[in-house]
C-alpha positions as CSV (number, residue, x, y, z in Angstrom):
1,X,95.0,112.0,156.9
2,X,93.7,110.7,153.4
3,X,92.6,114.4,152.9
4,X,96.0,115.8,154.0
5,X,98.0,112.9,151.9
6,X,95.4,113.7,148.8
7,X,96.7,117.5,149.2
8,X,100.7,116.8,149.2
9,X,99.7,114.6,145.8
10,X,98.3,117.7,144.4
11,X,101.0,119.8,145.0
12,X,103.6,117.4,143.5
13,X,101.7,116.2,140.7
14,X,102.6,118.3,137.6
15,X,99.8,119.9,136.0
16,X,98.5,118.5,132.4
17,X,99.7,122.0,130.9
18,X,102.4,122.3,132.4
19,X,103.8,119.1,131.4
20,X,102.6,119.2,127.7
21,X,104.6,122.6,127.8
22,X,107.6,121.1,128.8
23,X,107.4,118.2,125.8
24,X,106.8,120.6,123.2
25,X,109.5,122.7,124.3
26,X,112.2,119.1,124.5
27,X,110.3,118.0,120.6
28,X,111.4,121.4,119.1
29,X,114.6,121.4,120.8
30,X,115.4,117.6,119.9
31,X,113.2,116.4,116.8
32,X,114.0,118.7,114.1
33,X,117.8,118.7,114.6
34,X,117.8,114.8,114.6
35,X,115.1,114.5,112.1
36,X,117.8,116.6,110.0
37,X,120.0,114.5,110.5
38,X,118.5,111.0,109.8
39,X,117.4,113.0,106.4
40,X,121.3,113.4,105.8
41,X,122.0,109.9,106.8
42,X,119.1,108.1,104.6
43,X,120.2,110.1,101.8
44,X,123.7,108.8,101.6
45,X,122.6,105.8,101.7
46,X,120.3,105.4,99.5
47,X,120.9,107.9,96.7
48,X,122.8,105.0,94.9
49,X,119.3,104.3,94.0
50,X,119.6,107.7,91.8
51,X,123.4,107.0,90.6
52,X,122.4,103.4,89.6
53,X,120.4,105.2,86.8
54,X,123.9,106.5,85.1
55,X,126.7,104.2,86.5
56,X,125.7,100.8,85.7
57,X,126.0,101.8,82.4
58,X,129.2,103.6,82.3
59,X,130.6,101.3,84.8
60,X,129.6,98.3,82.9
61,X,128.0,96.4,86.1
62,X,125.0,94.3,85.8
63,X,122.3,94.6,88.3
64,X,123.5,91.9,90.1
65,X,126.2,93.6,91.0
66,X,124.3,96.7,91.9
67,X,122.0,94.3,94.2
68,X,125.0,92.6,95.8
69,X,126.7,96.5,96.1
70,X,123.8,98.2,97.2
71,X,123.0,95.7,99.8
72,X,126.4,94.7,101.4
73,X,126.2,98.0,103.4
74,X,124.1,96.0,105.7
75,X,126.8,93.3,106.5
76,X,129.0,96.3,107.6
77,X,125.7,98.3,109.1
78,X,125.0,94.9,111.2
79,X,128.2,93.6,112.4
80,X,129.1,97.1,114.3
81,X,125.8,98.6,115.2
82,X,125.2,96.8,118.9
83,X,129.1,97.5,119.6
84,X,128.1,101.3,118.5
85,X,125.1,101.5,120.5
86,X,126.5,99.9,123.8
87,X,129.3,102.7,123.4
88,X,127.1,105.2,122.7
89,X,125.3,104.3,126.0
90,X,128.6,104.5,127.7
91,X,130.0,107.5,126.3
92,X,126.8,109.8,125.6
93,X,125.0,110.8,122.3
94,X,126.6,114.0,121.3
95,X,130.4,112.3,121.1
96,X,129.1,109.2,118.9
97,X,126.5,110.5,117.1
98,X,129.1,113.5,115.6
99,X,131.6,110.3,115.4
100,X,129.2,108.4,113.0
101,X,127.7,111.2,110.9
102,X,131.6,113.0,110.0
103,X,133.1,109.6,109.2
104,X,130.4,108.4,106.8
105,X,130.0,111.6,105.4
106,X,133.9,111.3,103.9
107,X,133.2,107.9,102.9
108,X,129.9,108.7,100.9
109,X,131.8,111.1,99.5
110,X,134.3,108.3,98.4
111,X,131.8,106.9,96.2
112,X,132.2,108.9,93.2
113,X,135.9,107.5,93.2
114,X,134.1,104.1,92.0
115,X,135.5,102.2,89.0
116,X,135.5,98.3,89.7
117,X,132.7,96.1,91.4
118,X,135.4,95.5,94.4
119,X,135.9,99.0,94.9
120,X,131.8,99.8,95.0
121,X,131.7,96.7,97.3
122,X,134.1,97.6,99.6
123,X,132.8,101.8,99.8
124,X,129.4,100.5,100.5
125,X,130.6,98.3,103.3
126,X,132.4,100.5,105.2
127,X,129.6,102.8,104.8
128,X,127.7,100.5,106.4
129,X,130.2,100.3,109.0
130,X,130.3,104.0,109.6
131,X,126.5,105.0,109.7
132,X,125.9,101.6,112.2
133,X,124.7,103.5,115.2
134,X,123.0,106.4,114.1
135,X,119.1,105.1,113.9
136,X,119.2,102.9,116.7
137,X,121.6,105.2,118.6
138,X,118.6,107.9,118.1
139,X,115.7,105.3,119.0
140,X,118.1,105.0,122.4
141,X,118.3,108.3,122.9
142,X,114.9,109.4,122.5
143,X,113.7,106.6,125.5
144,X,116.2,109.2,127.9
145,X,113.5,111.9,127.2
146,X,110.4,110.3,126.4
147,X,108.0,107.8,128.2
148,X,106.8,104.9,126.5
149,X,102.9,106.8,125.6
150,X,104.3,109.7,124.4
151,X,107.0,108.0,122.0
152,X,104.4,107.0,119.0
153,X,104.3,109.9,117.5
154,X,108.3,111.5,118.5
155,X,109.4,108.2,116.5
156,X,107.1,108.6,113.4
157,X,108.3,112.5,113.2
158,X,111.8,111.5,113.3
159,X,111.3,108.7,110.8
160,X,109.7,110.7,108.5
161,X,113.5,112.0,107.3
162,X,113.1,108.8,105.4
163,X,109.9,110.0,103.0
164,X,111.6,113.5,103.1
165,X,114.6,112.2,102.2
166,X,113.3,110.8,99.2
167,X,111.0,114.2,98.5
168,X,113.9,115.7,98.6
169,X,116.9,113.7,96.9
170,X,114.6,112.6,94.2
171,X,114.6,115.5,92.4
172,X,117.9,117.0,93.6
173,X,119.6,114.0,92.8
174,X,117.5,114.3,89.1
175,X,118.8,117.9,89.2
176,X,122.3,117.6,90.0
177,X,122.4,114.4,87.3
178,X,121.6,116.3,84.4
179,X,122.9,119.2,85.9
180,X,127.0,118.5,86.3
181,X,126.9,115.9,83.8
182,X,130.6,116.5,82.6
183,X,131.3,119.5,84.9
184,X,135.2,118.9,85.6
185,X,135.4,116.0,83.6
186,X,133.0,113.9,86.0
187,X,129.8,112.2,85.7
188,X,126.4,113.2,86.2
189,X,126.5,110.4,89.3
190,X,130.0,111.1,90.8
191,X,128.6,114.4,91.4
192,X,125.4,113.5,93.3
193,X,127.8,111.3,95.5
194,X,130.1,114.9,96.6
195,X,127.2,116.9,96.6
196,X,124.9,115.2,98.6
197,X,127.8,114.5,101.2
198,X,128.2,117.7,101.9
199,X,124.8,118.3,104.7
200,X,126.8,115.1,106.6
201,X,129.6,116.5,107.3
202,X,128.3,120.0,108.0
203,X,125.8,118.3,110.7
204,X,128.4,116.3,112.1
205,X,130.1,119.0,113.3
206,X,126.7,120.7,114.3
207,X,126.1,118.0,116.4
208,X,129.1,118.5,118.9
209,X,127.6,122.3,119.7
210,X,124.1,121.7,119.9
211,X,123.0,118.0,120.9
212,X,123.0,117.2,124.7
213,X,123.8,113.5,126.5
214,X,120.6,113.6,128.2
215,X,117.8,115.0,130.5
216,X,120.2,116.1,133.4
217,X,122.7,118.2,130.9
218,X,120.1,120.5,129.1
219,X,120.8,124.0,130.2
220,X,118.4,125.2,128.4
221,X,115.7,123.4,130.8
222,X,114.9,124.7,134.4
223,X,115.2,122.6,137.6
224,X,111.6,121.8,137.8
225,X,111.5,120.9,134.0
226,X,114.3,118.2,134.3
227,X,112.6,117.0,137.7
228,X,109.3,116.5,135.5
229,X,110.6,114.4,132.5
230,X,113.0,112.8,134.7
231,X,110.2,111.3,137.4
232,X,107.9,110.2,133.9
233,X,110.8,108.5,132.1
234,X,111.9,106.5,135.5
235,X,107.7,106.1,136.2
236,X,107.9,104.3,132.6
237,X,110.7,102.3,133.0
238,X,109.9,100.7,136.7
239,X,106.8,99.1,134.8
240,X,109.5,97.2,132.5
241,X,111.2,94.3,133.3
242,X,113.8,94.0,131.0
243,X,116.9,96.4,132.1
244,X,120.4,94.6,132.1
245,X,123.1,94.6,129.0
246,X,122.3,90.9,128.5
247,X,118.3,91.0,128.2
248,X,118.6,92.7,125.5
249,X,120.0,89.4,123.9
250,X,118.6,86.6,125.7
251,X,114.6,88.0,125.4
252,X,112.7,85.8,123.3
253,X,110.9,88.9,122.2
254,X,113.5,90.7,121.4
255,X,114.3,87.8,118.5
256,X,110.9,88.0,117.4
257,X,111.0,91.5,116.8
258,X,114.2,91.0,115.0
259,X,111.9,88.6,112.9
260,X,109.6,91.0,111.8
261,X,111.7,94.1,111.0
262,X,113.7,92.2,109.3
263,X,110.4,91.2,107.1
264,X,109.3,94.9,107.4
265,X,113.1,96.1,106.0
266,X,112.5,93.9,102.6
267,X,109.9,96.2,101.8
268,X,111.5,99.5,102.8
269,X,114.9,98.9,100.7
270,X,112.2,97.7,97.9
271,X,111.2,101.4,98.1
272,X,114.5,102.8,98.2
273,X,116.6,100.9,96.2
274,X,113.5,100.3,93.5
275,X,111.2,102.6,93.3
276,X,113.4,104.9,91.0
277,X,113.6,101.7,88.8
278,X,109.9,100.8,88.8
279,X,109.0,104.7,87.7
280,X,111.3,104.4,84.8
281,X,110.0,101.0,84.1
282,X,106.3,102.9,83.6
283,X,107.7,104.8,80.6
284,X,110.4,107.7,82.4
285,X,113.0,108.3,81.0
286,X,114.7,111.4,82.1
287,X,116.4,111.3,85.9
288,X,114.7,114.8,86.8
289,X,111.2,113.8,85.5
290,X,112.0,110.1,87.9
291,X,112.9,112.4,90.6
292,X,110.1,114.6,90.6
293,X,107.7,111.7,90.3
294,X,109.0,109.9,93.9
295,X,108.0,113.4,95.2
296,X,104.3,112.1,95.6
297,X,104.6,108.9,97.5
298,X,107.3,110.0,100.1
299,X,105.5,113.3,100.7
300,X,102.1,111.5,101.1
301,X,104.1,109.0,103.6
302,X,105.0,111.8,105.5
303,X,101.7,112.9,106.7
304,X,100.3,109.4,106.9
305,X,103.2,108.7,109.3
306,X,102.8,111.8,111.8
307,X,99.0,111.1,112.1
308,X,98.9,107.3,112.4
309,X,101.5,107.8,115.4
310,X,99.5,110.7,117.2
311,X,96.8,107.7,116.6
312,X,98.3,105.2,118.2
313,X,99.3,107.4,120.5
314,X,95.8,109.0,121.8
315,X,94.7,105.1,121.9
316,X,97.2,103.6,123.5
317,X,97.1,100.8,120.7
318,X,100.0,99.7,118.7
319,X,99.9,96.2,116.8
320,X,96.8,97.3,114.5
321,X,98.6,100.5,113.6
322,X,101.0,98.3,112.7
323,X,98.7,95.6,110.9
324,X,96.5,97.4,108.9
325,X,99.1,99.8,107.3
326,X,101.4,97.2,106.6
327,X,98.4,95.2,104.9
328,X,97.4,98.1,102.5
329,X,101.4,98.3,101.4
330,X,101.4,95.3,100.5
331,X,98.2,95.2,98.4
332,X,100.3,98.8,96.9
333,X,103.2,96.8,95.9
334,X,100.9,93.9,93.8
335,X,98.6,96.7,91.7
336,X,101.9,98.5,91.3
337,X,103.3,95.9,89.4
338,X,99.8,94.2,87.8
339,X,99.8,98.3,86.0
340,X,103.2,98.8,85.7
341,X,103.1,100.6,82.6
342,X,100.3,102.4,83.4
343,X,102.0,105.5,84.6
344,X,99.2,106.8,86.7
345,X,98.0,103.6,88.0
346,X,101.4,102.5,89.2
347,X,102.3,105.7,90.4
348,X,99.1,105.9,92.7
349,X,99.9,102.1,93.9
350,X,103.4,103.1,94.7
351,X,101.9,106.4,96.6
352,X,100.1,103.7,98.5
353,X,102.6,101.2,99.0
354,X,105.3,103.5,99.9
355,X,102.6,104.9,103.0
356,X,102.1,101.2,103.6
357,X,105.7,100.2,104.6
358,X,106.4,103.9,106.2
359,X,103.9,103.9,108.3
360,X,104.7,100.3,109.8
361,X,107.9,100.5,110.6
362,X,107.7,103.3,112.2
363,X,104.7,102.1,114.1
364,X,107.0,98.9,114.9
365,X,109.8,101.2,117.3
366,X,107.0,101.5,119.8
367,X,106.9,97.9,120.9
368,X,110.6,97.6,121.1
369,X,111.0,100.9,123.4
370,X,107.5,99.2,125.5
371,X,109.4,96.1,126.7
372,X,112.9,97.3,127.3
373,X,115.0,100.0,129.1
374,X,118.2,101.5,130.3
375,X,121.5,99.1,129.2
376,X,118.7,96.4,128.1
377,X,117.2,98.9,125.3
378,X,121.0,99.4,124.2
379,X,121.6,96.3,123.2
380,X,118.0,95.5,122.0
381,X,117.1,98.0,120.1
382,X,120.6,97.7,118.1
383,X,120.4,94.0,117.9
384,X,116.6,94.3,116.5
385,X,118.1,97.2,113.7
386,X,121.1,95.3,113.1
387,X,119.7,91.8,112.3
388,X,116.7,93.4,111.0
389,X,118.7,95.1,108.7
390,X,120.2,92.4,107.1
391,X,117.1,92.6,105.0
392,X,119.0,95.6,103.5
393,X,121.5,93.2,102.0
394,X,119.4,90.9,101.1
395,X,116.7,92.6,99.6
396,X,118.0,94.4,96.6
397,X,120.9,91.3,95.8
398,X,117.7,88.9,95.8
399,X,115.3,91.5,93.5
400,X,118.5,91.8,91.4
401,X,119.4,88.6,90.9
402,X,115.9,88.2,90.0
403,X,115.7,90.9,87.6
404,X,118.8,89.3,85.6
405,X,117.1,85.8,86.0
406,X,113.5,86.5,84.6
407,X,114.2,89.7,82.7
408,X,111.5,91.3,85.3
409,X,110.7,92.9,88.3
410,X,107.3,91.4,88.8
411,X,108.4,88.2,90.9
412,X,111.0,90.6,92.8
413,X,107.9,93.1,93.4
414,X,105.6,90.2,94.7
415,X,108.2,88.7,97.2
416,X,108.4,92.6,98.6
417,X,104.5,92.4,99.2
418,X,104.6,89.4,100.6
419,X,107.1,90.1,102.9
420,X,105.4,93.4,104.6
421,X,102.3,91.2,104.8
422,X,104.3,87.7,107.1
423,X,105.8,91.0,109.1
424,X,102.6,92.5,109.7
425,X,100.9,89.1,110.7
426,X,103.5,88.2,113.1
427,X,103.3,91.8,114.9
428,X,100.0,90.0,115.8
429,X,101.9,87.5,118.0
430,X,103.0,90.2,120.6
431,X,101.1,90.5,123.7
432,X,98.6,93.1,123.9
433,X,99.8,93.5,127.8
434,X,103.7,94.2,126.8
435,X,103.7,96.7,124.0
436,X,100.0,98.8,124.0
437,X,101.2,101.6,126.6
């Protein structure tokens, strides 16, 4: 009987070739299209970064004002991304997501219509309100299709759109700067806000033809395919506990987490907002050169993030791939700012920095996808990005207010490494038990 009952096992268990097959096959349908996307989406947001250089002073606003402008896109990113993710859950991925890309593609393109501080605020708050739901949405939708041990490495390739981004809008955002700079009677700036704009919209649309709601409407999978990732993402989720709408709020862990990504954010939008700043700051002065010098730390962070997660991924480990990356940043961020006019020095510390804070958070979407599933990882995983995320206003208000207060950035640049180092210490607090898988 045992011999018989080991036979039937055989048959129905799917061979290790088989089923690597089938991921590659759903990674190079799925990650390059969304990874796309999240490249369009960190763009818009954070190419102010880029216009900052021009419009503050045409437009007259300090850098307070930029910090309180570049930041309040958070209030609006964080008071509509759970309601964004519980719809998405309800109404499927391809709907929403093309919702949220088309209408904050009009409203980044808005931007270049900026003439008063209210006007920048309110732009950069209803961006915030129309991206809300596109990263979390995308962490979401990648638990349909992925088990928990395979996910370490599919989150750090879709998070690398954030280094890329910044490979590539550094110095396209130089280029299109110096290159329309009066073109039609507009700035330099208002152009990079059109322009850039543009890959949004077009992808919105792309997304209604070519993204599917889940495992069960691919047609471009056979029967057996969709029975095999179907059977490993329900074998992953009967080992979690957490499942309902309201788990996703009332989990002690979850608020925890929330805790330390919204530590790990300070140091992100310290890198997005900044790091344009902190180059010029070393002795650049023209925006190409700027852009063509964030080219090295993003595209380093890029590798560093696809092998750490196929690392964390082979050992099953994730809170020291969190720790020790996070550690190093921070170290980055101090010698970045101890040689800041040493243009080598702090361009090597920023390189190192930048991998640092990269690497972590997208280290830190594994232990949310570990402890929670189906409606529960709806609401979790938008209430950990949405509070988290509240970093993003106050991080670059608090480093400008700073900068206006002190004439430097080297207090705002210490409370950044700081930050990524309480973050990466309390990832230490989470059981090994709940989130190594």
């Amino acid at each position: 009987m045992n011999q018989m009952a080991q036979g039937v096992m055989t048959l129905v268990e799917p061979d290790i070739d088989e089923t690597t097959r089938v991921y590659r096959k759903v990674t190079w349908r799925l990650v390059p299209f969304l990874f796309a996307c999240y490249v369009a989406a960190y763009l818009d947001r954070v190419n102010v970064g880029f216009a900052k250089l021009q419009m503050l002073g045409e437009l007259r606003f300090s850098e307070t004002v930029y910090g309180l402008g570049a930041g309040i896109f958070f209030i609006g990113y964080f008071l509509f991304e759970v309601p964004s993710n519980m719809i998405l859950h309800k109404v499927g991925a391809r709907i929403w997501i093309a919702r949220v890309m088309l209408s904050w593609a009009v409203i980044s393109a808005a931007m270049m219509f900026v003439t008063t501080p209210t006007l920048f605020y309110v732009l950069r708050f209803l961006l915030g309100l129309a991206e809300a739901g596109l990263f979390p949405g995308v962490i979401l939708y990648l638990t349909y299709w992925y088990p928990s041990d395979r996910r370490g490495g599919i989150i750090a390739m879709f998070m690398t759109g954030i280094p890329i981004a910044g490979l590539i809008g550094g110095p396209v955002s130089g280029w299109i700067m110096n290159a329309f700079a009066g073109a039609g009677g507009l700035a330099g700036w208002q152009w990079l806000f059109l322009i850039e704009a543009l890959p949004s919209l077009v992808l919105g649309f792309c997304v209604l033809a070519y993204l599917d709601d889940g495992i069960q409407k691919a047609k471009w999978l056979s029967p057996e395919e969709k029975a095999l990732l179907a059977q490993n993402v329900a074998a992953d989720a009967a080992t979690v506990t957490a499942h309902r709408f309201r788990d996703g709020f009332t989990s002690g862990w979850v608020w925890l987490l929330c805790g330390i990504y919204f530590f790990f954010i300070m140091g992100l939008y310290g890198v997005g907002f900044w790091l344009p700043t902190l180059i010029k700051g070393a002795g650049v002065a023209d925006p190409l050169q700027i852009g063509l010098l964030t080219m090295l730390p993003y595209g380093a962070a890029a590798v560093a993030m696809i092998a750490v997660g196929r690392l964390s991924d082979a050992a099953r480990e994730r809170r020291w791939h969190i720790v020790v990356p996070g550690l190093v940043g921070a170290v980055g961020w101090l010698v970045s700012i101890r040689f800041s006019t040493d243009l080598v020095v702090a361009e090597a510390a920023l390189t190192v920095a930048t991998i640092g804070v990269l690497v972590t958070l997208a280290q830190f979407w594994c232990l949310p996808t570990a402890i929670l599933a189906g409606a529960a990882a709806a609401t979790g995983i938008a209430v950990i990005n949405s509070v988290g995320n509240l970093a993003g206003f106050v991080s670059p208000y608090l480093i400008g207010w700073i900068i206006d207060t002190t004439k430097s950035t080297s207090l705002g640049v210490y409370t950044l490494a700081a930050c990524l180092a309480i973050g990466s210490l309390l990832a230490l607090t989470m059981p090994k038990r709940l989130v190594n898988r």
